[in-house]
SETI-940041 format. One record per atom (N, C-alpha, C): x, y, z. Coordinates in steps of 0.1 Angstrom, whole numbers, padded with zeros to 4 digits, always signed. Layout:
residues N
XYZ...
***
This chain:
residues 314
+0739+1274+0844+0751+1267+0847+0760+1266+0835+0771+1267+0838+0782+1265+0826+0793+1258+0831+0797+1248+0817+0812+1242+0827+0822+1249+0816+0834+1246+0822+0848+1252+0814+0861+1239+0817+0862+1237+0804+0872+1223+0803+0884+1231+0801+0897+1225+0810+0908+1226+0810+0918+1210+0806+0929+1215+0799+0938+1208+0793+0949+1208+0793+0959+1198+0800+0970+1199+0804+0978+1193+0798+0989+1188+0790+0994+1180+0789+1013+1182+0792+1019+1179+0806+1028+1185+0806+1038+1175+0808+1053+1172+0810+1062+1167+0808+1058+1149+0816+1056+1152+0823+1047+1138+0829+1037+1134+0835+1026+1146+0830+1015+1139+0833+1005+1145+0819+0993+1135+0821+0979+1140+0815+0971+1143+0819+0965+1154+0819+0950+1159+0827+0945+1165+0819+0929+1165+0823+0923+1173+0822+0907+1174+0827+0900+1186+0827+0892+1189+0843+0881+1197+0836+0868+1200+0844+0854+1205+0840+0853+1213+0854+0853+1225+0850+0849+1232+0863+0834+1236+0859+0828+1235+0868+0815+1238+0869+0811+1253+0877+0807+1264+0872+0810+1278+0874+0797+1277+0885+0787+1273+0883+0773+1273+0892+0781+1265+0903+0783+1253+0905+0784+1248+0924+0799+1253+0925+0808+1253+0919+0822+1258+0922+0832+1244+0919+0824+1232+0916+0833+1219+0919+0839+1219+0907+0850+1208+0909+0858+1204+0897+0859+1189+0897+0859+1184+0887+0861+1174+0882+0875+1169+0874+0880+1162+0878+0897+1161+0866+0901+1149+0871+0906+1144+0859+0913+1132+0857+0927+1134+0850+0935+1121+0852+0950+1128+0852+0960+1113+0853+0970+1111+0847+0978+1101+0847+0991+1104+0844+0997+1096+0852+1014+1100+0847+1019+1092+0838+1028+1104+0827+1037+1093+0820+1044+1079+0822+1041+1070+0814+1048+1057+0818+1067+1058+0816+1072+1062+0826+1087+1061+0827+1092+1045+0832+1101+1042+0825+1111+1030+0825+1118+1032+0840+1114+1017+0845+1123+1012+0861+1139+1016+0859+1140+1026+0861+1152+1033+0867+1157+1049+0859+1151+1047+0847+1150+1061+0844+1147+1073+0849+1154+1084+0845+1151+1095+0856+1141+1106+0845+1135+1103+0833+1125+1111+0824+1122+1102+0813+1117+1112+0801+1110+1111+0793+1120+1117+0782+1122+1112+0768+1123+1128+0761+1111+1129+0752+1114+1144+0746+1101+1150+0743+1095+1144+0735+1099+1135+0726+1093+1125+0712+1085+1116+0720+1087+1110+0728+1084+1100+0739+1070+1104+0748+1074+1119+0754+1059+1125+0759+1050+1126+0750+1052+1132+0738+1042+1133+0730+1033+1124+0727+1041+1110+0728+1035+1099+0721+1024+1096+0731+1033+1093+0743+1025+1092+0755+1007+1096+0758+1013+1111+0756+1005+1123+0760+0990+1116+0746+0992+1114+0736+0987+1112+0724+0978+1101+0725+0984+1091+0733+0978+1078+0739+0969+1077+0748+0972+1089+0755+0962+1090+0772+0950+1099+0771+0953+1107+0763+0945+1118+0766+0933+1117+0765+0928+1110+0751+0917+1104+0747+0907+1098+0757+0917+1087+0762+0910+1080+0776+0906+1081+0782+0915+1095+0793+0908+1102+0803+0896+1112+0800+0894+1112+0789+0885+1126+0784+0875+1115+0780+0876+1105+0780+0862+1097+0778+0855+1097+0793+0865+1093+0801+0863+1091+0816+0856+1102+0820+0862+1113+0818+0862+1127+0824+0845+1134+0816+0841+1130+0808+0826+1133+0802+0814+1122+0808+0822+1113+0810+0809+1104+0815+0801+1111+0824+0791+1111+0826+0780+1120+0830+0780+1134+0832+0786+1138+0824+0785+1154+0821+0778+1157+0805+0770+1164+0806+0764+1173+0794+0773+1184+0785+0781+1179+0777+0789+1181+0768+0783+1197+0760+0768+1197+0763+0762+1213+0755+0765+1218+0764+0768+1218+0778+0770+1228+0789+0785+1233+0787+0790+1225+0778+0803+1236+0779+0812+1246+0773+0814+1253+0783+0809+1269+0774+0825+1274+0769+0834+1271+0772+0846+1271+0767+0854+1262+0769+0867+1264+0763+0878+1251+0764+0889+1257+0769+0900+1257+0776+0915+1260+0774+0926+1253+0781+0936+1254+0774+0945+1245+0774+0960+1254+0776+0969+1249+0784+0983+1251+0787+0988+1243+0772+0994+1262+0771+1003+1259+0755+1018+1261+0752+1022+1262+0766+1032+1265+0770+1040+1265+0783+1053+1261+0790+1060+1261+0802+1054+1276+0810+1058+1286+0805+1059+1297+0817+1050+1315+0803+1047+1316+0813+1042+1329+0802+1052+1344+0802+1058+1339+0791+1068+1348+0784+1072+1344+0774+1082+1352+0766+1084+1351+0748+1096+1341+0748+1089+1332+0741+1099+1322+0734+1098+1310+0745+1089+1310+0753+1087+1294+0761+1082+1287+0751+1087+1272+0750+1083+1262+0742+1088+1248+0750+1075+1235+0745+1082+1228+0753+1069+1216+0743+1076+1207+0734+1066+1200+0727+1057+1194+0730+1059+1187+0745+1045+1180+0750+1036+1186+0749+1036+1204+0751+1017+1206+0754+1014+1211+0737+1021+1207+0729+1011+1213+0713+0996+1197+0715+1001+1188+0721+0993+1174+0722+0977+1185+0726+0980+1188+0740+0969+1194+0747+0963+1205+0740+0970+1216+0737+0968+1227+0730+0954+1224+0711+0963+1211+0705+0958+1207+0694+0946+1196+0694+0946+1192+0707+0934+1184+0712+0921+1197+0715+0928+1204+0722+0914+1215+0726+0913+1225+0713+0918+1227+0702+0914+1232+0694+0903+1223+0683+0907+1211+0686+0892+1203+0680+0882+1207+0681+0880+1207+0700+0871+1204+0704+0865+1218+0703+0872+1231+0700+0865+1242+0701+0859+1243+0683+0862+1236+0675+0860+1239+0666+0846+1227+0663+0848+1217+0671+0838+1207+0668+0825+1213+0676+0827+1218+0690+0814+1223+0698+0814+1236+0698+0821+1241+0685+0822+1256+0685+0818+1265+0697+0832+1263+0700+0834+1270+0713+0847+1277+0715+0848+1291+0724+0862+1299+0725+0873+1290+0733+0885+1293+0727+0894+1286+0730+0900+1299+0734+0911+1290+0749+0918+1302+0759+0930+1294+0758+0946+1305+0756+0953+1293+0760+0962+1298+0770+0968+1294+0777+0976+1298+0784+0987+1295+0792+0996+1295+0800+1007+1286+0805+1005+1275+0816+1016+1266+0817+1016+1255+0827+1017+1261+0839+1029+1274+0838+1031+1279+0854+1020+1286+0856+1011+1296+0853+0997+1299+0856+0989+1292+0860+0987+1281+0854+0976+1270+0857+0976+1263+0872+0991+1260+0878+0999+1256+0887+0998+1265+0897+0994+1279+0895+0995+1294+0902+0975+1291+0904+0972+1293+0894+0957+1290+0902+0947+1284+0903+0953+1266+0901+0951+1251+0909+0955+1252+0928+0963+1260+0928+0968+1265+0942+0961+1275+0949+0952+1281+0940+0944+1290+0945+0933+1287+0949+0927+1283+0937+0912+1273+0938+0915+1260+0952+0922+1249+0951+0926+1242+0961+0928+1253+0975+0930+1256+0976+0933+1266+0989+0921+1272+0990+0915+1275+0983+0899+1284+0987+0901+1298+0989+0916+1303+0979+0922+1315+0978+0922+1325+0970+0908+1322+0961+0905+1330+0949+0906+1343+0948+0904+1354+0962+0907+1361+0966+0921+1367+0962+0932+1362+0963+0943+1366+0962+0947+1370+0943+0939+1361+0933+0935+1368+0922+0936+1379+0920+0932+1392+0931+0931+1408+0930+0941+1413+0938+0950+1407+0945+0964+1414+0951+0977+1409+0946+0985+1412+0951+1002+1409+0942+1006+1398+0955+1011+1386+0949+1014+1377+0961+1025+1373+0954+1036+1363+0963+1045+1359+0957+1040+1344+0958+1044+1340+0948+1041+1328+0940+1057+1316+0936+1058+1304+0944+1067+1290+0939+1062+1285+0932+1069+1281+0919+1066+1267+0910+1077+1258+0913+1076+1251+0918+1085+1241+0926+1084+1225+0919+1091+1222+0908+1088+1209+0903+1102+1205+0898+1097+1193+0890+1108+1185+0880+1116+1193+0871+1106+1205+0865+1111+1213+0851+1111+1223+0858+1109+1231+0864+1109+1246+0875+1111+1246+0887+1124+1255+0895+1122+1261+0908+1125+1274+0906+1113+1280+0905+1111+1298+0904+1099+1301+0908+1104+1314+0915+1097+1327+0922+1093+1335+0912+1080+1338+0917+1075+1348+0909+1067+1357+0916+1064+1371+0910+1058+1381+0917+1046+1380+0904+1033+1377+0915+1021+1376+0907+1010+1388+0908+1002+1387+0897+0995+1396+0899+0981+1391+0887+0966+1388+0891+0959+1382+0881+0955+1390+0874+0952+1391+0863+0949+1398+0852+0938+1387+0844+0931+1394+0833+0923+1389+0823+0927+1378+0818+0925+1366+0819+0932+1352+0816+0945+1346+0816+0950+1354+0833+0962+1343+0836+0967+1356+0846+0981+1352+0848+0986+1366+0855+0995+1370+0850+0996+1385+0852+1012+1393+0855+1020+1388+0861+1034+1386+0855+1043+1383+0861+1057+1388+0860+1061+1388+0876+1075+1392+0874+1090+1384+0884+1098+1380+0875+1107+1367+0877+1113+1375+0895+1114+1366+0902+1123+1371+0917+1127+1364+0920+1130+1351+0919+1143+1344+0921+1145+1326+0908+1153+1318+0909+1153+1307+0902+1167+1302+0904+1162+1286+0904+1176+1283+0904+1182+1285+0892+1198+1280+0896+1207+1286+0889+1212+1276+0883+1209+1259+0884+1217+1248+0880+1199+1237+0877+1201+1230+0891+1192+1217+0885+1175+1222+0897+1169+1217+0888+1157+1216+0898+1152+1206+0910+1144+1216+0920+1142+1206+0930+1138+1193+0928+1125+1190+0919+1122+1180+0917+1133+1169+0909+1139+1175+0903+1154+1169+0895+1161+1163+0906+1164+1170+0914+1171+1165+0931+1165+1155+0937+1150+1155+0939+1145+1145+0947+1145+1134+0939+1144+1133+0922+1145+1118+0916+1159+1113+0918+1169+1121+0914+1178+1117+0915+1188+1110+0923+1178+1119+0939+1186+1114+0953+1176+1096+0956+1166+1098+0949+1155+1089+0954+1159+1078+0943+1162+1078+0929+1167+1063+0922+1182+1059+0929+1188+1070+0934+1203+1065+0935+1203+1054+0949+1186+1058+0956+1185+1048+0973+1177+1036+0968+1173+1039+0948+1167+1024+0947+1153+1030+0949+1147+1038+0949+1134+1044+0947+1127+1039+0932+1112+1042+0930+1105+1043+0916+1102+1055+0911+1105+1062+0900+1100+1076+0894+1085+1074+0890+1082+1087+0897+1092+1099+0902+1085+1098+0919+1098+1099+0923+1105+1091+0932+1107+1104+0946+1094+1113+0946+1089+1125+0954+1081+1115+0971+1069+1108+0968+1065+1101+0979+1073+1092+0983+1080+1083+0976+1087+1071+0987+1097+1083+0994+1106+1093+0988+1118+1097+0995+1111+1100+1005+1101+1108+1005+1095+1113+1019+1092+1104+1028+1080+1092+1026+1085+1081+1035+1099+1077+1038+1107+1077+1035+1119+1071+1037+1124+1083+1048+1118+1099+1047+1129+1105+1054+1120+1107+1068+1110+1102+1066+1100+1107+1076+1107+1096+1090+1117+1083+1083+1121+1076+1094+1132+1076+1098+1141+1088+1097+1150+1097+1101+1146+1101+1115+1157+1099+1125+1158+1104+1139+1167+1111+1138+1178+1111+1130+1191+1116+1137+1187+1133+1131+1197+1145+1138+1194+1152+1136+1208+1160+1123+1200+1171+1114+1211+1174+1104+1206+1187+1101+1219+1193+1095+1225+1203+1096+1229+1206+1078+1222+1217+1075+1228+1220+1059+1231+1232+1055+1240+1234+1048+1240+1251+1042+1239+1252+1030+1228+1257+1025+1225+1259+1012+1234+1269+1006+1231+1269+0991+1244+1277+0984+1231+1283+0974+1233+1300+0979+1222+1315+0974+1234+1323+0967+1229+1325+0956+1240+1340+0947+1221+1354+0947+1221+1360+0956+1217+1369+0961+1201+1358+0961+1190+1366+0956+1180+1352+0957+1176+1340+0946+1187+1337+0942+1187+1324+0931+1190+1317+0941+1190+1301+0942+1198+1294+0950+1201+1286+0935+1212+1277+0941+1219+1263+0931+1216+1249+0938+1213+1242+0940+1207+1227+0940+1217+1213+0936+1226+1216+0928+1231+1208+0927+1239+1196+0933+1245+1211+0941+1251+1202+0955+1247+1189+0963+1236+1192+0964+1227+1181+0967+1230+1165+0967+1225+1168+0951+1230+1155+0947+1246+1149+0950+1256+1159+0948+1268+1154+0952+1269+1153+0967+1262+1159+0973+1263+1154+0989+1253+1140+0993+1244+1140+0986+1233+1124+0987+1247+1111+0985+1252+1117+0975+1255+1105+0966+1271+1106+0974+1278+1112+0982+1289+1109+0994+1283+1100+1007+1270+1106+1010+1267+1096+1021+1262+1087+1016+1259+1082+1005+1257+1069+1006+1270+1060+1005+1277+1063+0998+1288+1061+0996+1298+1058+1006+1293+1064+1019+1299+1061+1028+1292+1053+1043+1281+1050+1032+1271+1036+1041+1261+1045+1047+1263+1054+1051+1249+1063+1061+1235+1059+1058+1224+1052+1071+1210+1048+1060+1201+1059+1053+1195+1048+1044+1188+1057+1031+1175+1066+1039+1174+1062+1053+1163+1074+1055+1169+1086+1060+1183+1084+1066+1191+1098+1066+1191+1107+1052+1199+1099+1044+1203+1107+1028+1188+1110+1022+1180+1105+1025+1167+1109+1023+1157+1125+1027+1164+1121+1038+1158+1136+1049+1171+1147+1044+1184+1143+1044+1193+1151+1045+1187+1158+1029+1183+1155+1019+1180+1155+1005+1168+1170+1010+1157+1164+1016+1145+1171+1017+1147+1183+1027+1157+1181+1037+1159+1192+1046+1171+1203+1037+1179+1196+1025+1187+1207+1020+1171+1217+1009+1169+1209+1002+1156+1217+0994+1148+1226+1003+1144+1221+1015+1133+1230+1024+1142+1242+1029+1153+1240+1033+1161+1252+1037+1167+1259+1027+1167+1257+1014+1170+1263+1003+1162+1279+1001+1147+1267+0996+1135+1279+0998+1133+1285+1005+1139+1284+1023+1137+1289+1029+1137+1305+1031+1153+1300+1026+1159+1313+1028+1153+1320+1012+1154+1312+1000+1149+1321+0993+1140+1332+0994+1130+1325+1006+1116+1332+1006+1122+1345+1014+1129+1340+1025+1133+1353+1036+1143+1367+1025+1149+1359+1013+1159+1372+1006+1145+1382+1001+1135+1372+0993+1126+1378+0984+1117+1389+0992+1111+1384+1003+1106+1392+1011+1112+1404+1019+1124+1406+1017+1136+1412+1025+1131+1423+1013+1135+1419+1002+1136+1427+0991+1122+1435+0984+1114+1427+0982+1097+1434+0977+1092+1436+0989+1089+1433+1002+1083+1438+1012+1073+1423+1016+1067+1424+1024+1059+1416+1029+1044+1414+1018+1042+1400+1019+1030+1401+1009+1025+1382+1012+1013+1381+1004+1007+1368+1005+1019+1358+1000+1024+1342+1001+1028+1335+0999+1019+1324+0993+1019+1321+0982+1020+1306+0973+1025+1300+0972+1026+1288+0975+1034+1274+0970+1025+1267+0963+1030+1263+0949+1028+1251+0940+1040+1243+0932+1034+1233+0927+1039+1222+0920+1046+1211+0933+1048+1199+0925+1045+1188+0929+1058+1183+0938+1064+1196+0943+1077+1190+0954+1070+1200+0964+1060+1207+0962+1058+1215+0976+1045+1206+0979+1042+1195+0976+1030+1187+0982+1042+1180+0992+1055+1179+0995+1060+1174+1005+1056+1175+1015+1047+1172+1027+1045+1174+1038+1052+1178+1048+1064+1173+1053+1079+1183+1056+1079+1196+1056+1080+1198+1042+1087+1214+1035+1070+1218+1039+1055+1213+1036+1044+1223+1038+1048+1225+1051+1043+1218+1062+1044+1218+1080+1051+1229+1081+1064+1232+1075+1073+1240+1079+1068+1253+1074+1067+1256+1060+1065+1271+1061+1050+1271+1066+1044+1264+1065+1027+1270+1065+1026+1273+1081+1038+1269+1090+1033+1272+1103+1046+1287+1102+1057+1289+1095+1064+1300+1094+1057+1313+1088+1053+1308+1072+1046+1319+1066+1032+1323+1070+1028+1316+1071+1010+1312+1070+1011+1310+1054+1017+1304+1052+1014+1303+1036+1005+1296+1024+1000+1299+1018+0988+1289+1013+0994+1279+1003+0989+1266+1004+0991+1252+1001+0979+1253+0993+0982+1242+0983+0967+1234+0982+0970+1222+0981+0959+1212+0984+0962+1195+0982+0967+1194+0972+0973+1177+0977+0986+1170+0965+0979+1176+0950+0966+1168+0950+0958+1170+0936+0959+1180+0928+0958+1191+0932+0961+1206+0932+0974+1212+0932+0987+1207+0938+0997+1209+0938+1004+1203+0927+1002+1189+0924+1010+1184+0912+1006+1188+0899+1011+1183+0888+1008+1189+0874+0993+1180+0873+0987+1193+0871+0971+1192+0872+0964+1200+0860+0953+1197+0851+0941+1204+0844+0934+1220+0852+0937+1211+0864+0922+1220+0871+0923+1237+0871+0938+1242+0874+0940+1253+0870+0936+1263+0860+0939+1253+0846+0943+1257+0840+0923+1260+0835+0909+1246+0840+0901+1251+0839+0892+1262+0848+0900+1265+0856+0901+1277+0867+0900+1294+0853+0910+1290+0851+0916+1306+0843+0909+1304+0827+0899+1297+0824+0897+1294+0812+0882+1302+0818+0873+1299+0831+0863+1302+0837+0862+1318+0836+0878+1321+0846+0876+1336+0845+0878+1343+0833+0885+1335+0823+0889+1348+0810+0871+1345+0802+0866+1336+0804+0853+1341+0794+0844+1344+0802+0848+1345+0815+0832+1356+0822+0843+1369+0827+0854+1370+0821+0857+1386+0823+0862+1386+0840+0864+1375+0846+0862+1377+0860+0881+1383+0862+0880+1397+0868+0897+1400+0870+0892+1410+0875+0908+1417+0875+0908+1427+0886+0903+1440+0876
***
């Protein structure tokens, strides 16, 4: 038996996770940044500190009854997306924490990106490990990301190739935004959805695509008209989550128009919407994994830490 610790530390949360390679389970713990009643983020000096505060904590939590000699490597997200010149300060926290620990339990250190880890937290949660060895299209759907990607797993992490992104604000940017402006708490993803889930009336949106990019922005200036003109907050709520879900919609339909038919992925922490899943998973058949798994999570990232040191790839 061998375990493999993963380490996350991304714009608002802290994780980190022990995958156990013998039963297949995972273990992870994880906390969000403490954001100010009405603020819509963090900045990066602010995560850091955060991230610097918590980590410790949960990694005390996260070893209690675990055998610390069983573990046979470490890795950590050291970066937003895997390509040249991603940087983003929060994860040097995570990154410079797991180089301790490889140096104190002399052990290999793997590092690798937040959108990979995100890509196969959604695999593992899904029970999709399989897809590892074929080319699937892949959402990172959050706060800091709405991009498509054409995946393909390789030796500690995947190939990737960019097929669509927005072109202005991100979804999850949209949902805080529409969700403090009705008087929500950040991040402000679960109340909107209760709020839209008590929507009857029916609505109507046209999303705005420059071939398969879409723009988002709109959004917010359309949330922030109907309130303005009294409509209730579980309307502007749904109207909010029905413009996002029809967005991707169609993104998904240009993408597939274009590369051909192939597996679907959704991850990060605006595709745990229940709404937007129901919808494609009964359109696409598309693979989901639980909230746990879908929001910024460790587990992933101790997923791809597992396969790069037993070699496990295509």
């Amino acid at each position: 038996m061998s375990l493999f610790l993963g380490i996350d530390t991304s714009n608002y949360t802290t994780s980190c996770a022990v995958y156990d390679s013998g039963s297949g389970k995972m273990i992870q713990k994880k906390r969000l940044l403490p954001v100010k009643e009405g603020q819509l983020g963090l900045r990066q000096s602010d995560a850091v500190f955060h991230h610097t505060a918590q980590l410790h904590l949960l990694f005390e939590q996260l070893v209690k009854g675990v055998d610390v000699k069983q573990i046979a490597a470490v890795g950590a997200s050291s970066r937003p997306r895997p390509r040249e010149g991603s940087y983003m300060p929060c994860f040097t926290v995570g990154e410079n924490t797991a180089k301790i620990l490889s140096s104190a339990l002399d052990i290999p250190l793997y590092t690798f990106s937040h959108q990979e880890g995100h890509i196969a937290a959604a695999l593992y949660g899904a029970g999709k490990e399989e897809l590892f060895s074929q080319s699937f299209l892949a959402f990172h759907v959050s706060g800091g990301t709405t991009e498509a990607v054409i995946a393909h797993g390789r030796d500690g992490g995947f190939d990737i190739e960019p097929a669509a992104a927005t072109l202005d604000l991100n979804a999850g940017q949209a949902v805080d935004r529409v969700g403090l402006m009705l008087g929500l708490s950040f991040p402000c993803g679960p109340g909107l959805e209760a709020l839209a889930l008590k929507n009857t009336e029916k609505i109507a949106v046209r999303p705005t695509l420059k071939g398969c990019d879409c723009c988002l922005s709109g959004v917010e200036n359309k949330c922030k008209r109907l309130t303005e003109d009294g409509r209730p907050s579980e309307y502007t709520a749904a109207y909010c989550i029905e413009y996002i879900r029809k967005t991707l919609e169609e993104m998904t339909d240009r993408i597939l128009e274009k590369h051909g038919e192939m597996p679907i992925v959704y991850a990060g922490g605006v595709m745990s919407n229940t709404i937007i899943k129901n919808s494609f998973s009964e359109k696409y058949n598309a693979v989901f994994a639980q909230p746990e798994f879908s929001s910024d999570n460790a587990a992933g990232i101790a997923c791809l830490c597992y396969r790069k040191h037993n070699n496990v790839h295509t």
